[in-house]
ROVOKOL-625596 format. One record per residue (C-alpha): x, y, z; residue in three letters. Coordinates in steps of 0.05 Angstrom, whole numbers, plus 5000, padded with zeros to 4 digits. Layout:
<sites>
XYZALA ...
</sites>
This chain:
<sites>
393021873795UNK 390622253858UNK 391021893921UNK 389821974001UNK 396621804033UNK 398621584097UNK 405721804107UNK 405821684184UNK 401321494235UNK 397721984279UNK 398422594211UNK 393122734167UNK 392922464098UNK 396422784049UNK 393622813980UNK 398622663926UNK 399022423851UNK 402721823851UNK 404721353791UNK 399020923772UNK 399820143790UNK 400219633740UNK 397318913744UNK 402118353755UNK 400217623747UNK 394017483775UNK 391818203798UNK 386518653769UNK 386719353755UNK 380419833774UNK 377820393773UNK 375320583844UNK 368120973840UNK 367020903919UNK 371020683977UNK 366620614052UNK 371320864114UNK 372620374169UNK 373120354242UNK 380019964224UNK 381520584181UNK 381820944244UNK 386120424272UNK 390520504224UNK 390621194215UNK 391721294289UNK 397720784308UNK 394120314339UNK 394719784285UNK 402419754284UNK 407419704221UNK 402519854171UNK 405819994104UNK 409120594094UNK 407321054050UNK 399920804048UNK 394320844015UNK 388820714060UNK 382220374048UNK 378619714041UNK 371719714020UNK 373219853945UNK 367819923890UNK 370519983817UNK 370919743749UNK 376119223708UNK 380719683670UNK 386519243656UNK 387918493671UNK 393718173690UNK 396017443657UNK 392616833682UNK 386917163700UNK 379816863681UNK 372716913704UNK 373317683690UNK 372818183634UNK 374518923627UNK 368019273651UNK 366618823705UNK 364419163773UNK 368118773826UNK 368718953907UNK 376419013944UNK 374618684011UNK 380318774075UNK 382418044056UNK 387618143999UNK 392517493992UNK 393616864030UNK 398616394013UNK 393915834002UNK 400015254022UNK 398915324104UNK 394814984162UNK 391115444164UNK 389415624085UNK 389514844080UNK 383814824135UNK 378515344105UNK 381215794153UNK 384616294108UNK 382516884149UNK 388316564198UNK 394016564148UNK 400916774185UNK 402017114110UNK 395817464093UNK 396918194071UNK 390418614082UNK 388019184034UNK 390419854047UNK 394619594106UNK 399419144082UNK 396619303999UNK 395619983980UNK 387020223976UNK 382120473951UNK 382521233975UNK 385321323903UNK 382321343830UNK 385720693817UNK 387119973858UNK 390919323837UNK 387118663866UNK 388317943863UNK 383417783822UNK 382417103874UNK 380417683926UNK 375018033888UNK 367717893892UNK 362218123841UNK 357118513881UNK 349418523865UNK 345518923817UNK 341719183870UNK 346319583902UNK 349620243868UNK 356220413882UNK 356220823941UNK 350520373984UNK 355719703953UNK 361019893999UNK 359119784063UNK 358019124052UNK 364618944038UNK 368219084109UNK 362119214160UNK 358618794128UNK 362418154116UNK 366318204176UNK 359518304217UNK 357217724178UNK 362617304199UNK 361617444276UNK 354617294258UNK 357016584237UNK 359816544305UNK 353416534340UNK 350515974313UNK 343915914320UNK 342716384378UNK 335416554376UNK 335817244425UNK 341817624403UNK 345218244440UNK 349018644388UNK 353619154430UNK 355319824395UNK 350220054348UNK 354520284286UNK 355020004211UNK 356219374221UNK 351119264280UNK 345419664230UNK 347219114171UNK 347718454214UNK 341618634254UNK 337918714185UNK 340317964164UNK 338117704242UNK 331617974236UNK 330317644170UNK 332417004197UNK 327617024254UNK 332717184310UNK 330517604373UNK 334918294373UNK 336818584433UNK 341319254421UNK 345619674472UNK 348920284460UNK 352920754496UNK 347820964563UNK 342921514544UNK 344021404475UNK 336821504468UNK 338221624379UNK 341320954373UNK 336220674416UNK 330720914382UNK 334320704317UNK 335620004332UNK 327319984357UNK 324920234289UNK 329519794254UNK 325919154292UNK 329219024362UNK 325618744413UNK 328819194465UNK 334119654474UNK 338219974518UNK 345320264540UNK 351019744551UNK 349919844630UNK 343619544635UNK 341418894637UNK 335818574579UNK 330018314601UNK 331517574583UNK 337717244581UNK 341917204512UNK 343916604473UNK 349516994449UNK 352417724449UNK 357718104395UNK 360218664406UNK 362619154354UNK 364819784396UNK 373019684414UNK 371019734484UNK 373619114521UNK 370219294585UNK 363919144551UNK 366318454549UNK 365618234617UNK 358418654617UNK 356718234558UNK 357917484595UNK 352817774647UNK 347017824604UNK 348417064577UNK 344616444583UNK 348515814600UNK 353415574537UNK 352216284514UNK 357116644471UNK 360717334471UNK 363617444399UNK 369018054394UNK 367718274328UNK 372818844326UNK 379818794291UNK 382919254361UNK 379619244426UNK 381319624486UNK 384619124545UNK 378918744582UNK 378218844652UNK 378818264702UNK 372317914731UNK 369417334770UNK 370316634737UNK 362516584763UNK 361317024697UNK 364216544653UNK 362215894683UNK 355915504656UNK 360315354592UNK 359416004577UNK 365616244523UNK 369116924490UNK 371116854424UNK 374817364379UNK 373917454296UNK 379517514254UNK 378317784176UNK 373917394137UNK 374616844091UNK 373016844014UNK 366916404031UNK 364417024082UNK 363517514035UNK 360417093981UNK 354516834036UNK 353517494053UNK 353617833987UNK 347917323978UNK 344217344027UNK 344618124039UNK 341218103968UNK 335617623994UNK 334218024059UNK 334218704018UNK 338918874080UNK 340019744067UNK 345120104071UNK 345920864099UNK 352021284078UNK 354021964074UNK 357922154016UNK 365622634006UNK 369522753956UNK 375822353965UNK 379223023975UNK 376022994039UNK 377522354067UNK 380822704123UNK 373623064154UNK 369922344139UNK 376922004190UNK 374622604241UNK 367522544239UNK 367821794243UNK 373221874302UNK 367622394339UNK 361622024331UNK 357622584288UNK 357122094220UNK 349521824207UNK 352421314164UNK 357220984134UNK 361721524098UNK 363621294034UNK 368021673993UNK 367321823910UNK 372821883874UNK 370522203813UNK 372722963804UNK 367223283794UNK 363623063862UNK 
</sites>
C-alpha cells in the first residue's frame, strides 16, 4: 500500500509502499478515504513532540471503511464507515482509566505517533477506539471533527458554563467550537494574531460579539478563555481579560514556555488549566452534538502524494481550512 512516512524528524515525508497491516485481536482494518492534518502533525513532523515511532506513519483524523475484522470484535460489520481519532489504546486497568480519565493513561499510545496513520490507503484500529460518524458529513468535511474537533470539544468541557467566552487563535478548532458555543447561547469573544483583520472579520460573520488581536483587551470581562495557538505568552494575556474564578484552558498538545507574571493576574480564584487527549466519551458528545448544531466544516483538499505542501502550508499560515488529504489515486 502507498504510505506518507516519517523516517526522521525535521525531513520531509517520504512516500513509500509498505506491506499492508493485518488486524490482530480486537483491531479493525480500513480503508482510509480522507485523513485531516493537525497542528500536532506539525509537532510531530518537526521534533517537538519527542520519541515518536520510528518509521511513522503520520496522521490522526482517519475516515475509512471496515475491510477486515479482527477476532472478538462486535458492534461492527465490513462496510462500516468508522473515524481513527488521536486516542488509540489505553490499558483500561489504571487510576486513571479506572477514574473516567482515560485521556490520562501513563500507557496510552496515540494514532500516528505511537500507532501508525492514516496518511496511507490502509489503517489498523482498535475497534474500542473507533467512532461511527454521522450521515451528514461526507468524508472529507468528517475529518475535522475527529482531532480539532473533539479535542476543542473537550477544552470546551473545561469551561463549564462560562457564558462570555474568549477563544485565542482563530484556526480549525476555534472555527468548530465557536460553532457549538454559539448554539448553546454562549457570548464569543475571538482574538487573533494583531491586525489579523481576515480572521477577525471571519470570527464576526461566523457570530462573535467582538473581536480582536490577542493584544487587546475585550470590552467585558470573560468567564473563561482557551487558547488554541501554541503560544504560551498568550497565557498570561489571557488571565487579564478574566472575571473573578475565571478560567484559562490550554487546549494545545505543545505550547511554547509561558512567561512569568504578577500573582495579581491570577488571584480572585482565578485558574490555568491544560487538556490532555480526549476521552471515548469526548468524541461521542461531540459527534452528537456537532450533528445537532449543523456545526460546518471548511477544508481544502490534496492528494495524499502531497501531504508534504498541505505540512508547509499549514506550518506558513496560507491554508483556508482544514487540509484533508484523499487517498484515492485518481485525485
Amino acid at each position: 500500500m502507498r504510505a506518507m512516512v516519517l523516517e526522521k524528524p525535521r525531513q520531509p515525508l517520504a512516500l513509500r509502499d509498505v506491506p499492508k497491516p493485518k488486524p490482530a485481536t480486537g483491531q479493525l482494518l480500513v480503508r482510509v478515504a480522507t485523513c485531516a492534518v493537525c497542528r500536532t502533525d506539525l509537532h510531530i513532523v518537526d521534533g517537538e513532540l519527542v520519541d515518536p515511532k520510528l518509521p511513522l506513519i503520520p496522521g490522526h483524523q482517519i475516515v475509512g471503511s471496515i475491510e477486515e475484522i479482527g477476532e472478538g470484535v462486535q458492534g461492527f460489520s465490513s462496510g462500516d464507515r468508522v473515524g481513527i481519532p488521536w486516542l488509540g489504546w489505553t490499558d483500561g486497568e489504571c487510576g486513571y482509566c479506572r477514574s473516567s480519565r482515560e485521556n490520562l493513561c501513563d500507557h496510552a499510545r496515540f494514532t500516528g505517533y505511537n500507532i501508525d496513520g492514516g496518511y496511507a490507503e490502509v489503517a489498523v484500529a482498535d475497534a474500542r477506539f473507533c467512532f461511527r460518524l454521522p450521515d451528514e458529513y461526507d468524508d472529507v468535511a468528517a475529518a475535522p471533527l475527529l482531532c480539532a474537533g473533539m479535542l476543542g470539544y473537550r477544552s470546551y468541557r473545561k469551561t463549564g458554563d462560562a457564558r462570555r467566552l474568549g477563544i485565542y487563535g482563530f484556526g480549525n478548532a476555534a472555527h468548530l467550537i465557536s460553532q457549538v458555543a454559539l448554539y448553546q447561547g454562549r457570548e464569543l469573544f475571538a482574538f487573533t494574531r494583531p491586525g489579523d483583520s481576515i480572521g477577525q472579520n471571519s470570527a464576526r460573520q461566523l457570530g462573535a460579539a467582538w473581536a480582536g488581536g490577542s493584544d487587546e483587551m475585550p470590552p467585558e470581562k470573560l468567564d473563561a478563555a482557551i487558547i488554541f495557538a501554541p503560544v504560551g505568552a498568550l497565557v498570561p494575556a489571557a488571565l487579564r481579560t478574566l472575571a473573578k474564578g475565571g478560567i484559562v484552558v490550554c487546549g494545545g498538545i505543545h505550547m511554547s514556555d509561558i512567561p512569568s507574571f504578577p500573582y495579581a493576574d491570577l488571584w480572585g480564584e482565578r485558574s490555568i488549566c491544560s487538556v490532555a487527549n480526549l476521552t471515548r466519551r469526548d468524541g461521542k458528545e461531540f459527534l452528537e452534538l456537532a450533528s445537532r448544531a449543523r456545526v460546518r466544516t471548511e477544508t481544502e483538499i490534496f492528494p495524499l502524494r502531497d501531504a508534504n505542501s498541505a505540512l508547509e502550508r499549514f506550518r506558513s499560515g496560507e491554508l483556508k481550512g482544514t487540509a484533508v488529504l484523499v487517498t484515492s489515486p485518481d485525485f
